[in-house]
C-alpha positions in Angstrom: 0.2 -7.9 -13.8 -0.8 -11.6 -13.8 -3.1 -12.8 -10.5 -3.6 -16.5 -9.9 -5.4 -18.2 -7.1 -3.2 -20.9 -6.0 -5.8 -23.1 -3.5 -2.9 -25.6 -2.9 -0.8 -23.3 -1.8 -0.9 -23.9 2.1 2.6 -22.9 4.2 5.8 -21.6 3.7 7.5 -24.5 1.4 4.6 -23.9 -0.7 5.4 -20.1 -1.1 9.2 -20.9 -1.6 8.0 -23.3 -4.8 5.8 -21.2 -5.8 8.1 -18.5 -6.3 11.8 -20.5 -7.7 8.9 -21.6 -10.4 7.9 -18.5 -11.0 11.9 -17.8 -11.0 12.6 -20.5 -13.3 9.7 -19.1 -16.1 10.9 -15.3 -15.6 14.2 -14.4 -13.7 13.4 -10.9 -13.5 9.6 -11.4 -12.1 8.7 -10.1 -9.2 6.1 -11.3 -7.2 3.9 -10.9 -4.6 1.9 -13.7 -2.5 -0.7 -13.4 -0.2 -1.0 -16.9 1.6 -3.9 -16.4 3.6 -5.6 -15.5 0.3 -3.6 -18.1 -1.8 -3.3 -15.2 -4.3 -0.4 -14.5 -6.3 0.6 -11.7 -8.3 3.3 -11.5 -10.9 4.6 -8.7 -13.1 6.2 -10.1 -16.0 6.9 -9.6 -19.8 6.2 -13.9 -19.8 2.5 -14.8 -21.3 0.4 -15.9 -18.4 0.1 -19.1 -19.3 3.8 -20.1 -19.2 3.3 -19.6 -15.5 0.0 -21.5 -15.3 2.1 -24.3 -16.8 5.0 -24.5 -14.6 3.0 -24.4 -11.6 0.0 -27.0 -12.6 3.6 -29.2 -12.9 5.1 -28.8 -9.4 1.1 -29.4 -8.2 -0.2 -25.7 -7.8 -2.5 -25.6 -10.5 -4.7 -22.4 -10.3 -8.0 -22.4 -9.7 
């Protein structure tokens, strides 16, 4: 289970890149997002850090 705090991640349009990037990176993750938190979990086999990447590129870096 990877967690990442997404501070960027603000409304809906953020939660709907936040997760076809996490998409793109692993087709089979799934994930759950907490907005009011700006949490995001995601079970993968991926390394953490190949979702850290993508998302620091469309702006979400995690904090």
């Amino acid at each position: 289970m990877i967690e990442l705090t997404l501070p960027t991640m603000t409304c809906g349009h953020c939660v709907r890149t936040v997760t076809e990037t996490v998409k793109q990176v692993d087709g089979q993750a799934t994930l759950q997002i907490d907005l009011a938190s700006h949490q995001v979990r995601i079970e993968s086999t991926q390394p953490a850090a190949a979702f850290t990447a993508a998302l620091t590129e469309e702006g979400y870096a995690p904090a």
